[in-house]
Each structure stands twice: as structure tokens, then as C-alpha cells.
C-alpha positions in Angstrom: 0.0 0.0 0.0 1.5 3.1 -1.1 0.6 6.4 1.4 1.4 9.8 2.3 0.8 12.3 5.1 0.8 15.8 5.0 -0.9 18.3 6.3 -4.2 20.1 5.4 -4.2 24.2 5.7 -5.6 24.3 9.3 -2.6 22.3 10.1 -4.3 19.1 10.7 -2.4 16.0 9.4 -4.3 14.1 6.7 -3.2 10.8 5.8 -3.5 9.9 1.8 -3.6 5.8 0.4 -3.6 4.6 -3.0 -7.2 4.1 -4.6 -7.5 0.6 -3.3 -7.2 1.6 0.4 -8.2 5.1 0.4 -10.8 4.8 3.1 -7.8 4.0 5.5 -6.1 6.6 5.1 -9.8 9.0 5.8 -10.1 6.6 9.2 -6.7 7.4 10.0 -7.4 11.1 9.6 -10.7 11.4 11.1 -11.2 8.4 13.3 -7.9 8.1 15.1 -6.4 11.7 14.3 -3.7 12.4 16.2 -5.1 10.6 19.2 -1.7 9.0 20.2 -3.2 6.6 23.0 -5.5 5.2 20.3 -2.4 4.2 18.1 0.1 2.9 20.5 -3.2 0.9 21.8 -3.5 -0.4 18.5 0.1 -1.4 17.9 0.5 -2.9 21.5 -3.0 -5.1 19.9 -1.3 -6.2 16.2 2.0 -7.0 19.0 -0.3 -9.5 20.6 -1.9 -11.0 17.4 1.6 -11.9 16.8 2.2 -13.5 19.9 -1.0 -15.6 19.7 -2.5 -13.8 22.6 -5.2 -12.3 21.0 -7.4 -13.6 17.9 -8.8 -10.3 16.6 -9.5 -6.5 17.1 -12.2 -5.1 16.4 -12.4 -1.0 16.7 -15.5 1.2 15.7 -14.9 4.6 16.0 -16.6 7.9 14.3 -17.4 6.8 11.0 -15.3 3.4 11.0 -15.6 0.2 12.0 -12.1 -1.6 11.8 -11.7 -5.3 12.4 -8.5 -7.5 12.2 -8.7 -10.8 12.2 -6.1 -13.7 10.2 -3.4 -11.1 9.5 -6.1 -9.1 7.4 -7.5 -5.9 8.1 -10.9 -4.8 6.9 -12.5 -1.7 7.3 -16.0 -0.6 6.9 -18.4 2.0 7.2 -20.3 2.4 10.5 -24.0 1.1 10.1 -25.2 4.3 10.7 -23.5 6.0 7.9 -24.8 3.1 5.0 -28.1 4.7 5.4 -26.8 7.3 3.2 -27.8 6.1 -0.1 -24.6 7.3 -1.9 -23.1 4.3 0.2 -25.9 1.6 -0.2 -25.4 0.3 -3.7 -21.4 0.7 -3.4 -20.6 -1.1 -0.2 -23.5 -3.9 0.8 -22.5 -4.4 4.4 -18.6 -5.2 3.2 -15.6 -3.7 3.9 -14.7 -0.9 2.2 -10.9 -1.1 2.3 -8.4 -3.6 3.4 -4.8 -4.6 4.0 -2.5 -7.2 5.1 -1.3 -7.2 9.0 2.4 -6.2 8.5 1.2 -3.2 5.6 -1.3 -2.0 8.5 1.0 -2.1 11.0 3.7 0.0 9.1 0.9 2.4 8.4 0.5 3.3 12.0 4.1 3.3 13.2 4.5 5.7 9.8 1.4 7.7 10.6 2.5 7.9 15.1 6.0 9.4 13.8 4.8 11.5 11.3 2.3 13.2 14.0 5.3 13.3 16.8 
């Protein structure tokens, strides 16, 4: 997954994916922000996937509801936003983005230094 980060002209960082996972990097800006707890909680969670301690995570937030599960990440839209119809006939209930483990957790460590 290619990304970026900058920031916007308020001086809020924005994160940026390529098309395919472009609703991460919109989840990253809005649902996690710069909320530095939320992140490090999230890495210390993909730390104990690793270790077998854990079999999934599953976080809904603002607009978001992110799920990990078999070294995939999968993000969808809250049920209260697919009421909108602009999302109905695009989405169906399934995720709207999605990544491997290891590309998800380089994302955050990327997006926690870039926000330091």
C-alpha cells in the first residue's frame, strides 16, 4: 500500500492511500487523528496478534468500524453512515478497504512518527 501524510491548511495531518485503500487513510485522519493513545493501543493489539494472545480486534470509531482478524485488516463503514444512499449500492455491508497485517502495522508506526 502506497501512502502519504501531510498536512491540510488548518494544520491538521491528513493521511493519503492509494485508490484501493483510500478509506484508511480517511479513518486514519478522522477516526484516530492524532489521538496518540488510540495508536500505541493499536500497535501494542497487532503485538499481541503476533504473539497468539489475542485472535482479533475489532475497533468502531466515528465513521469506522475496523476489524483485524487472520493477518487481514478490513475496514468498513459504520451502520449508521450506510443509510446514506450514496453508500448503499457501493458497499452492501462489506468492507470498504483492506490490507495485510504487516502493511497495516507499518501504516501506523508511519502515521504515530509522522504526527510526533
Amino acid at each position: 500500500m502506497d501512502f502519504e501524510f501531510m498536512t491540510d491548511v488548518t494544520g491538521q495531518p491528513l493521511a493519503k492511500c492509494d485508490i484501493e485503500s483510500e478509506a484508511l487513510g480517511d479513518w486514519l485522519s478522522h477516526d484516530i487523528g492524532t489521538n496518540k493513545n488510540a495508536i500505541n493501543s493499536l500497535l501494542q493489539s497487532i503485538e499481541q496478534l503476533h504473539n497468539n494472545q489475542r485472535t482479533d480486534v475489532d475497533i468502531i470509531g466515528k465513521i469506522y468500524h475496523l476489524s483485524i482478524a487472520d493477518d487481514e485488516v478490513e475496514l468498513f463503514l459504520n451502520n449508521n453512515q450506510t443509510n446514506h444512499s450514496e453508500f448503499e449500492d457501493d458497499y452492501d455491508d462489506g468492507p470498504i478497504a483492506g490490507c495485510g497485517l504487516v502493511e497495516f502495522n507499518h501504516l501506523l508506526e508511519s502515521w504515530l512518527e509522522f504526527i510526533n
